[in-house]
Biopython code that builds the backbone (N, CA, C, O; Angstrom):
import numpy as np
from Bio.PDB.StructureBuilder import StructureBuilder

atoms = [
    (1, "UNK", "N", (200.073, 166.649, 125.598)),
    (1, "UNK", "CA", (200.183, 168.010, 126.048)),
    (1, "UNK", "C", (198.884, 168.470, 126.735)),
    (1, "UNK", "O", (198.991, 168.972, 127.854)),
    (2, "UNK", "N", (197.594, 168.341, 126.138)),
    (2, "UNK", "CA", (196.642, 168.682, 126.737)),
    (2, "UNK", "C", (195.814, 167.042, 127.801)),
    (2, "UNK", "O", (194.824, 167.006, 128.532)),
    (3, "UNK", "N", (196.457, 166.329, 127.535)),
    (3, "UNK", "CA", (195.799, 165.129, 128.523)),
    (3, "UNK", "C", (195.172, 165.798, 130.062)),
    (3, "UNK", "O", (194.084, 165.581, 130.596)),
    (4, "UNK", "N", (195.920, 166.374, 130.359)),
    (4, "UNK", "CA", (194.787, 167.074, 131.524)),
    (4, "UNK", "C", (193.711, 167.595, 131.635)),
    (4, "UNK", "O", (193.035, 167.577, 132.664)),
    (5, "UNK", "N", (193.322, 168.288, 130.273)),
    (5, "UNK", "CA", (192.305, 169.026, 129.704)),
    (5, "UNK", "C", (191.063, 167.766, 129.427)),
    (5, "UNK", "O", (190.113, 167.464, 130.149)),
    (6, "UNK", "N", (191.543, 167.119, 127.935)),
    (6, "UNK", "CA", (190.906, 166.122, 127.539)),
    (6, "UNK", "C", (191.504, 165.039, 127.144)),
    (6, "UNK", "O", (192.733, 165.086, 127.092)),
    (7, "UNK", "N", (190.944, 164.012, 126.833)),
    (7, "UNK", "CA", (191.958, 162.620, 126.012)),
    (7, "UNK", "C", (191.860, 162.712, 124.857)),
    (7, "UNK", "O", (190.828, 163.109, 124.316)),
    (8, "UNK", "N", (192.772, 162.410, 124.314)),
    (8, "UNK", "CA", (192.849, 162.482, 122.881)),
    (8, "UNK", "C", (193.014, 160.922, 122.422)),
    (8, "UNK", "O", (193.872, 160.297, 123.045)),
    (9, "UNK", "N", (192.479, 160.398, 121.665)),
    (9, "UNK", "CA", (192.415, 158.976, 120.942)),
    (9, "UNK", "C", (192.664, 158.921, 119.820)),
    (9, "UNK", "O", (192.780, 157.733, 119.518)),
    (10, "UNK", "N", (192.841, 159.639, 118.877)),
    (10, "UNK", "CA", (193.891, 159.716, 117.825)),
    (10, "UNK", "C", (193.492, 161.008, 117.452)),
    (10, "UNK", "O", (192.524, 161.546, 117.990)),
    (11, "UNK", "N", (194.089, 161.494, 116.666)),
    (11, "UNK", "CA", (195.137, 163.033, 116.273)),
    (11, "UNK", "C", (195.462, 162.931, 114.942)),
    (11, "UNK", "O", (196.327, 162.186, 114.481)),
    (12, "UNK", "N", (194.540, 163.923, 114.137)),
    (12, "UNK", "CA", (194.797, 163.807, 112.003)),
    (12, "UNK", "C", (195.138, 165.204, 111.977)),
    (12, "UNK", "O", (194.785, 166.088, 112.758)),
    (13, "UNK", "N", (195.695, 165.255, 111.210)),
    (13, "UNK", "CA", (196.164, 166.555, 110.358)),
    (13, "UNK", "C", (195.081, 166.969, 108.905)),
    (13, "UNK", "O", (194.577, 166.018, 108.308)),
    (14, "UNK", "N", (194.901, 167.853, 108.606)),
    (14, "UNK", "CA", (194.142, 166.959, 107.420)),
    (14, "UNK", "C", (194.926, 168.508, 106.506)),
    (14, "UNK", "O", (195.070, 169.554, 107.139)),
    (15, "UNK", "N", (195.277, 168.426, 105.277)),
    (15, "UNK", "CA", (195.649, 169.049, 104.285)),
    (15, "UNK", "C", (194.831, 168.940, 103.172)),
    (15, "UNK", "O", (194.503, 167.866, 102.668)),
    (16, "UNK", "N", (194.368, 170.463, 102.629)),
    (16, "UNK", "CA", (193.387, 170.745, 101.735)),
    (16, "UNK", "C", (193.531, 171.750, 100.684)),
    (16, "UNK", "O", (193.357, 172.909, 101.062)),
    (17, "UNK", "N", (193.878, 171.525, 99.144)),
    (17, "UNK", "CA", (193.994, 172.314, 98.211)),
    (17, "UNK", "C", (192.999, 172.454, 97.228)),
    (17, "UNK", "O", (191.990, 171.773, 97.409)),
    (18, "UNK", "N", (193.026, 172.972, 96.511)),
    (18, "UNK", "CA", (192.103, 173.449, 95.094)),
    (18, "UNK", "C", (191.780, 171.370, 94.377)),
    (18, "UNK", "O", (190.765, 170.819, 93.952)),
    (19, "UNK", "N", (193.138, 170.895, 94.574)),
    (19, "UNK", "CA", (192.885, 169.289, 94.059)),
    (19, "UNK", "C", (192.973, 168.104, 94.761)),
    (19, "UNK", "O", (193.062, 166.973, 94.281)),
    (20, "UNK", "N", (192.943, 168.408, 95.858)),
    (20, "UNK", "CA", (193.061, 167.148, 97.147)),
    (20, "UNK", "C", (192.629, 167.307, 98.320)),
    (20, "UNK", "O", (191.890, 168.248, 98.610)),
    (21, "UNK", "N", (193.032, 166.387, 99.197)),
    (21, "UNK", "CA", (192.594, 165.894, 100.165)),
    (21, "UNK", "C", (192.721, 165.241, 100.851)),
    (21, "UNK", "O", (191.969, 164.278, 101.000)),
    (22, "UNK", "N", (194.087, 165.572, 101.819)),
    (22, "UNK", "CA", (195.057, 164.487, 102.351)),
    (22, "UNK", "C", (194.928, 164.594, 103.961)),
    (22, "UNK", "O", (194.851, 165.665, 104.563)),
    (23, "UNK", "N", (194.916, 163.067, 104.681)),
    (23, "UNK", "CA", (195.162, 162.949, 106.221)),
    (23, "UNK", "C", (196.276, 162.682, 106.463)),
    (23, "UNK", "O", (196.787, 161.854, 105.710)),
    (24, "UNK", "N", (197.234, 163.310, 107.725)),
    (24, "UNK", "CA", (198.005, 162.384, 108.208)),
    (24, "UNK", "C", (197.534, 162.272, 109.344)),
    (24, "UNK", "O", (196.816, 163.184, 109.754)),
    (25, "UNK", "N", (197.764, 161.278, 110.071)),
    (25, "UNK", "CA", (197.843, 160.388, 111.163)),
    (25, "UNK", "C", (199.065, 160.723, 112.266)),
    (25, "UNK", "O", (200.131, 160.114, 112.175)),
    (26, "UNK", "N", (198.890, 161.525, 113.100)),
    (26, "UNK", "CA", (199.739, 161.594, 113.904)),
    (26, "UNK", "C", (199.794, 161.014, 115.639)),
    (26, "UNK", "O", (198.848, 160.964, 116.425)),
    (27, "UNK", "N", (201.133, 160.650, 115.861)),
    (27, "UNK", "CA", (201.328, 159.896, 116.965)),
    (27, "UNK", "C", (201.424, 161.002, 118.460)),
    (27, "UNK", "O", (202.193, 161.914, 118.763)),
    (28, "UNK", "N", (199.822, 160.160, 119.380)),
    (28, "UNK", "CA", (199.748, 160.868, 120.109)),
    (28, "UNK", "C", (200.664, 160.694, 121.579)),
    (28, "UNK", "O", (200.420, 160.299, 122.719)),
    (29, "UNK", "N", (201.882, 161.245, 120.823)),
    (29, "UNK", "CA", (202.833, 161.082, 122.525)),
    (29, "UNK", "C", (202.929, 162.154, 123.450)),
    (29, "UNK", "O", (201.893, 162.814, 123.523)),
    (30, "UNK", "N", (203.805, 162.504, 124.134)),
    (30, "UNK", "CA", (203.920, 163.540, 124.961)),
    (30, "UNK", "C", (205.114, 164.271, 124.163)),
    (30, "UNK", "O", (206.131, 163.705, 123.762)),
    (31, "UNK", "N", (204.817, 165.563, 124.015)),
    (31, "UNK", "CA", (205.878, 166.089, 123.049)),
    (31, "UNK", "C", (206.431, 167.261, 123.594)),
    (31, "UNK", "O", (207.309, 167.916, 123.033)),
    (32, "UNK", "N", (205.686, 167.664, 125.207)),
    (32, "UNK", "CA", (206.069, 168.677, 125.757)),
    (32, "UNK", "C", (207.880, 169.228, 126.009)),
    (32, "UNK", "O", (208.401, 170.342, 125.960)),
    (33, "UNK", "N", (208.323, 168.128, 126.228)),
    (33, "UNK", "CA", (209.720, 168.337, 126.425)),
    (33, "UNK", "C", (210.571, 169.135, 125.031)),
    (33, "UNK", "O", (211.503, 169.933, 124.939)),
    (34, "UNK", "N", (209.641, 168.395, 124.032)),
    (34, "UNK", "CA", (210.476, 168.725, 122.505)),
    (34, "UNK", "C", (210.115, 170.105, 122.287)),
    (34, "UNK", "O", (210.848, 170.909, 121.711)),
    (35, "UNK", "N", (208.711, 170.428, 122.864)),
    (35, "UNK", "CA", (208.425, 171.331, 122.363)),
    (35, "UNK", "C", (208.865, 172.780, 122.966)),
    (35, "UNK", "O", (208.726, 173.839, 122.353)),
    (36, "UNK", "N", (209.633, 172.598, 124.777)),
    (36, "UNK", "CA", (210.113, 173.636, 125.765)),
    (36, "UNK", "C", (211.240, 173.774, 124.739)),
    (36, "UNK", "O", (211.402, 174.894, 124.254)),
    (37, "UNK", "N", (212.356, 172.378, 124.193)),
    (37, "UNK", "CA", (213.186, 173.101, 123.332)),
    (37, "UNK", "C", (213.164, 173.833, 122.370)),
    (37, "UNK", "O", (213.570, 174.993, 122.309)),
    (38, "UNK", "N", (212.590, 173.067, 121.389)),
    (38, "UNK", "CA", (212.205, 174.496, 119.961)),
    (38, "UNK", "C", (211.789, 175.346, 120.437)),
    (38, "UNK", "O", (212.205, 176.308, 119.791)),
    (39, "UNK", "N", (210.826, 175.881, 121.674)),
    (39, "UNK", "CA", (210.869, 177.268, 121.566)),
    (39, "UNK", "C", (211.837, 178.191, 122.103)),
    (39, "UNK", "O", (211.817, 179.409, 121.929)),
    (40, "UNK", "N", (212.886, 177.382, 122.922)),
    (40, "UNK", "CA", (214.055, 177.852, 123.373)),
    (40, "UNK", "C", (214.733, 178.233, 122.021)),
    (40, "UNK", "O", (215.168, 179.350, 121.742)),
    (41, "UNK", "N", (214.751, 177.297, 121.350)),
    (41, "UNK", "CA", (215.753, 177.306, 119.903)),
    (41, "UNK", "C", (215.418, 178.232, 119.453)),
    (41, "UNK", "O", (216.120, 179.194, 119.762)),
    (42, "UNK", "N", (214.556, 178.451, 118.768)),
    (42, "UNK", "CA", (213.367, 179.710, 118.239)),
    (42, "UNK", "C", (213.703, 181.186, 118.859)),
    (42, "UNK", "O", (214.041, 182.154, 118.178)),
    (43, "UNK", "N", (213.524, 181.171, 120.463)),
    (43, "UNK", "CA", (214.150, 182.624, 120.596)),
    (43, "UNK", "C", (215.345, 182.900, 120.953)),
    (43, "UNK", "O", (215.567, 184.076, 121.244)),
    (44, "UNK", "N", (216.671, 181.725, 121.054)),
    (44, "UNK", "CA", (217.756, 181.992, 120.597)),
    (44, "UNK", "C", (218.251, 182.793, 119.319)),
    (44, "UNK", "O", (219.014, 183.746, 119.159)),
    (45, "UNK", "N", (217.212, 181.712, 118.177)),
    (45, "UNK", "CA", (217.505, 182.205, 117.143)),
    (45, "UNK", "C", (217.286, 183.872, 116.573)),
    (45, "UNK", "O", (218.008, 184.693, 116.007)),
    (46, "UNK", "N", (215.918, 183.844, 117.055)),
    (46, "UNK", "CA", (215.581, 185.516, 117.131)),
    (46, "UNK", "C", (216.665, 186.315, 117.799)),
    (46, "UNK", "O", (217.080, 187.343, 117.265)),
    (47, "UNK", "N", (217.119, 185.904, 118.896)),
    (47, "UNK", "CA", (218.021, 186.792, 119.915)),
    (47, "UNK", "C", (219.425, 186.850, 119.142)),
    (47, "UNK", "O", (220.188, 187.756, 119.475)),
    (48, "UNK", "N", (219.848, 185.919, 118.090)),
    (48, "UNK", "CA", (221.058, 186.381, 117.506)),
    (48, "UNK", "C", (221.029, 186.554, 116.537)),
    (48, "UNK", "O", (222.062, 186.858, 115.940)),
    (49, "UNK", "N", (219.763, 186.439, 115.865)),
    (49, "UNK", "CA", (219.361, 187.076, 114.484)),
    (49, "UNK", "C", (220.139, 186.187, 112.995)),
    (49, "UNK", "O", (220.701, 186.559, 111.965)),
    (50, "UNK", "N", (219.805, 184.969, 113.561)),
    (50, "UNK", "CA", (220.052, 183.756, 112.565)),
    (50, "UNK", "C", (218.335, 182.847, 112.342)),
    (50, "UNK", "O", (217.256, 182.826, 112.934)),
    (51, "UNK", "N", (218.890, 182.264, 111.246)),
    (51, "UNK", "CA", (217.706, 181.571, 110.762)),
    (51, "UNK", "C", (218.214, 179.812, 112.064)),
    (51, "UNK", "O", (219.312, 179.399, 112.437)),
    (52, "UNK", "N", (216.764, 179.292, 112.339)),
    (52, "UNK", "CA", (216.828, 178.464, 113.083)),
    (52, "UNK", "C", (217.083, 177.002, 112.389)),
    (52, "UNK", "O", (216.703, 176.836, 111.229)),
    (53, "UNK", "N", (217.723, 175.953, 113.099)),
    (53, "UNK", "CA", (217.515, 174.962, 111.997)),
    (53, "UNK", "C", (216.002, 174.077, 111.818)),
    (53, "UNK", "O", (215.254, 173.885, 112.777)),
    (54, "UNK", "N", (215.608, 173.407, 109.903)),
    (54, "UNK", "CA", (214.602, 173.162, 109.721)),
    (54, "UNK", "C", (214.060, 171.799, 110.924)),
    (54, "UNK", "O", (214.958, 171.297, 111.600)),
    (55, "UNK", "N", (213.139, 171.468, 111.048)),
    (55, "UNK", "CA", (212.682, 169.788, 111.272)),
    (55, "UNK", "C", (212.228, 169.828, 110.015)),
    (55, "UNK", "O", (211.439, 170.624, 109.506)),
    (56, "UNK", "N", (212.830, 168.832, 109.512)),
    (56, "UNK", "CA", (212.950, 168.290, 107.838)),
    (56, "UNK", "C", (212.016, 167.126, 107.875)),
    (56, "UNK", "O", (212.304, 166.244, 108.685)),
    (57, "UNK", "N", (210.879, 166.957, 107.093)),
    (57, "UNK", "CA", (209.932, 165.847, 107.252)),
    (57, "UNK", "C", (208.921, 165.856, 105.761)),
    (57, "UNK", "O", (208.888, 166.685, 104.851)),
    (58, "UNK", "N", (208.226, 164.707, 105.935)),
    (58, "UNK", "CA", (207.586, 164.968, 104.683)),
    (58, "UNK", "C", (206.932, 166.208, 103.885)),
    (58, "UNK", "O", (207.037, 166.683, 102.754)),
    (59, "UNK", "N", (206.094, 166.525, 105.235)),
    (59, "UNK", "CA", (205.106, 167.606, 105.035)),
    (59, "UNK", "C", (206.452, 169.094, 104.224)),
    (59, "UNK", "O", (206.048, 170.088, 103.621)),
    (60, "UNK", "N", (207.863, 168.788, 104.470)),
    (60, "UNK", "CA", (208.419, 170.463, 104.008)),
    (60, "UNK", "C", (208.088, 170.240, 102.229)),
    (60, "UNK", "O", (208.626, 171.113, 101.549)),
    (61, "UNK", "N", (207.307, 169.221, 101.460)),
    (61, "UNK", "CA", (207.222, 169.238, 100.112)),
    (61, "UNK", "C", (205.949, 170.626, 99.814)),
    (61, "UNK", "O", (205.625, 171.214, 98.782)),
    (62, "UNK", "N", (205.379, 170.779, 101.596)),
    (62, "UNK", "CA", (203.954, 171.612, 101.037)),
    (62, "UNK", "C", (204.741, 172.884, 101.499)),
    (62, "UNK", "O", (204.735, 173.550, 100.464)),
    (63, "UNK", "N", (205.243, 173.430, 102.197)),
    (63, "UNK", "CA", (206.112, 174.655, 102.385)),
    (63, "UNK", "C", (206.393, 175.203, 101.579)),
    (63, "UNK", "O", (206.720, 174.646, 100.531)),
    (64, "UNK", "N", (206.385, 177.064, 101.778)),
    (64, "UNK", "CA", (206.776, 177.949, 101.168)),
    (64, "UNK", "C", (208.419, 178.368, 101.083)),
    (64, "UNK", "O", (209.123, 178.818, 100.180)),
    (65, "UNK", "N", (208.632, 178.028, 102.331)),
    (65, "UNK", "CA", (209.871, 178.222, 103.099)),
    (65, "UNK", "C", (211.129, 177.415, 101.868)),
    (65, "UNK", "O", (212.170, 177.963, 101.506)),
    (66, "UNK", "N", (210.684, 176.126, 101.453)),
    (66, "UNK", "CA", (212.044, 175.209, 101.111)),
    (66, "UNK", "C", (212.656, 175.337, 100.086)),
    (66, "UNK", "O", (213.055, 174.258, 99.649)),
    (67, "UNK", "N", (212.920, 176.219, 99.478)),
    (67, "UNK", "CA", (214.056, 176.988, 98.592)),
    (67, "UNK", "C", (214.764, 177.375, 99.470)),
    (67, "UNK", "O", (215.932, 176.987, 99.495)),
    (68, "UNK", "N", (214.269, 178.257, 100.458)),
    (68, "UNK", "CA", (214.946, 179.219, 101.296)),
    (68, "UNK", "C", (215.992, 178.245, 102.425)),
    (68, "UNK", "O", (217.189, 178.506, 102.537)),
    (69, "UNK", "N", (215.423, 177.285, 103.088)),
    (69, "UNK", "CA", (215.815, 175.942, 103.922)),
    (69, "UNK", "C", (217.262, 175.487, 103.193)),
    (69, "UNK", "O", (218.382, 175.375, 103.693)),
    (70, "UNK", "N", (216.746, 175.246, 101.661)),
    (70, "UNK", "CA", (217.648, 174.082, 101.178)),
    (70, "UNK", "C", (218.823, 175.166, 100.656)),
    (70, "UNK", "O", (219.919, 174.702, 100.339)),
    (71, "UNK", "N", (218.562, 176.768, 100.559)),
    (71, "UNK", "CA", (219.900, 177.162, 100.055)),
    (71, "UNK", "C", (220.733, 177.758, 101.278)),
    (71, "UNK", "O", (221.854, 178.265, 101.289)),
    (72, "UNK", "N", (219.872, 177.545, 102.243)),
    (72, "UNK", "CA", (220.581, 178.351, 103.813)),
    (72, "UNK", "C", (221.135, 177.100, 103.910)),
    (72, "UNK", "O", (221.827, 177.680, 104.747)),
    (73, "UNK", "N", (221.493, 176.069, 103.898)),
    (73, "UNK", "CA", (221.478, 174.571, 104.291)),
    (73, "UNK", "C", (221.219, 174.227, 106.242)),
    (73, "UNK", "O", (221.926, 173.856, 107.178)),
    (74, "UNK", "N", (219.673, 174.658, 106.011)),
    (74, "UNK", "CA", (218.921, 174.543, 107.384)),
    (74, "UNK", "C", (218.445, 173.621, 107.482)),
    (74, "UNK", "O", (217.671, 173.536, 108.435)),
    (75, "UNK", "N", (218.604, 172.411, 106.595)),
    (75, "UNK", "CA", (217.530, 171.232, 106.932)),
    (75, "UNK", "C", (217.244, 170.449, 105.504)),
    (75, "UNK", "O", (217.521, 169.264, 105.320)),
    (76, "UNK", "N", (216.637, 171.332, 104.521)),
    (76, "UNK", "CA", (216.033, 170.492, 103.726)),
    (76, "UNK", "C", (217.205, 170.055, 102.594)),
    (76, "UNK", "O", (217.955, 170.824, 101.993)),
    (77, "UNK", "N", (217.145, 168.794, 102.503)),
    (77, "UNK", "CA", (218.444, 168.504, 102.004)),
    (77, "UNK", "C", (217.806, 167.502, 100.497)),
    (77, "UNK", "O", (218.580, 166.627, 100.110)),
    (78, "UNK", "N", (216.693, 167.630, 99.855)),
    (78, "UNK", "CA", (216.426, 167.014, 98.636)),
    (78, "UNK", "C", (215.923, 168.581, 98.035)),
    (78, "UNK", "O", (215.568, 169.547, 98.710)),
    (79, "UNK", "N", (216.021, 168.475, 96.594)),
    (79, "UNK", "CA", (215.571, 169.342, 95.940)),
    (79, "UNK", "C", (214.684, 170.017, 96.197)),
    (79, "UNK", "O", (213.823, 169.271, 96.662)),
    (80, "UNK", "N", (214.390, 170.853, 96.189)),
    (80, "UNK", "CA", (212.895, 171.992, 96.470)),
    (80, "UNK", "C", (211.880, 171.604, 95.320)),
    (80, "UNK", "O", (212.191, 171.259, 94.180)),
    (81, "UNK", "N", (210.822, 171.705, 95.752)),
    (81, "UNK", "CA", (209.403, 171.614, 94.630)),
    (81, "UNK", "C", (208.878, 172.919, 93.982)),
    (81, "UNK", "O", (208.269, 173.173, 92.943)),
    (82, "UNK", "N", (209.460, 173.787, 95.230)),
    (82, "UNK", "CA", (208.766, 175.377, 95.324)),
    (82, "UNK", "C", (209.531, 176.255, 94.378)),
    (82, "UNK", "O", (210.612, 175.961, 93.870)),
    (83, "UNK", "N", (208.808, 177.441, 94.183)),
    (83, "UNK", "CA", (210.055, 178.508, 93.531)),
    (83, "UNK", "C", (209.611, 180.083, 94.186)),
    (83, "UNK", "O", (208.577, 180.744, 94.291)),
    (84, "UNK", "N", (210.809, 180.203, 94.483)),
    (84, "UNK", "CA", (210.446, 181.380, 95.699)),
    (84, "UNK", "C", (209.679, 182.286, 94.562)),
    (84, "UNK", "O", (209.600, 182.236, 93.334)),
    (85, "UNK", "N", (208.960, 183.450, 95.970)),
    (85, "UNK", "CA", (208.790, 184.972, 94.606)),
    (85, "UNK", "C", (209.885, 185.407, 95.116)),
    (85, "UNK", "O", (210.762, 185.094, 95.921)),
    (86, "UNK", "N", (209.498, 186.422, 94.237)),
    (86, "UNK", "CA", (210.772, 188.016, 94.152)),
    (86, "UNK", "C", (209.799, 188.788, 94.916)),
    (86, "UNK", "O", (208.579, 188.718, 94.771)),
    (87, "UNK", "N", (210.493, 189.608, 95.827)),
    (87, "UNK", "CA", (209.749, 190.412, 96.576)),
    (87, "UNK", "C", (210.736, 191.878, 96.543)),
    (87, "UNK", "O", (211.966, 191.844, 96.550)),
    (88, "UNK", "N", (210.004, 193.005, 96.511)),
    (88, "UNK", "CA", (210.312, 194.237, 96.664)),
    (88, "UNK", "C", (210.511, 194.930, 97.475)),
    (88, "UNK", "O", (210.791, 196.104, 97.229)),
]
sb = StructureBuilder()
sb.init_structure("model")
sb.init_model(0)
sb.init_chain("A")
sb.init_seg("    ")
for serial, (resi, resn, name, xyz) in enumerate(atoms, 1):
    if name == "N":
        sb.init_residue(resn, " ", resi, " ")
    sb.init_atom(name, np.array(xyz, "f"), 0.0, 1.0, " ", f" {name:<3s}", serial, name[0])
structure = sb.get_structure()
């Protein structure tokens, strides 16, 4: 996406809590095309006032969202780790 800008030679994620300390390793392809769609998808979804569907992947175990995913059946299709709050 930015190759015009600069080169990129590899691409980490890095995830950081109170007890860890995790990399992922991500693959540096061209993702522009994927990415004109989801945001098409995205303000479809806004424009008819539905929830969008998830990209379901490892990382939804760190999400707040996947209670909410797995009972809309948007994507996340193994048990949730999370437990929503109650909100007022």
């Amino acid at each position: 996406m930015f190759s015009k800008v600069f080169q990129v030679e590899n691409l980490n994620i890095i995830y950081v809590d109170m007890n860890d300390i995790i990399t992922y390793k991500i693959c540096t392809s061209d993702l522009t095309q994927w990415m004109d769609a989801r945001i098409q998808e995205l303000e479809n979804s806004i424009a008819e006032k539905e929830l969008s569907l998830g990209n379901v992947s490892g990382l939804c175990k760190y999400c707040r969202y996947q209670t909410r995913c797995y009972n809309d059946g948007n994507g996340l299709i193994t048990k949730p780790l999370s437990i929503p709050k109650k909100y007022n």
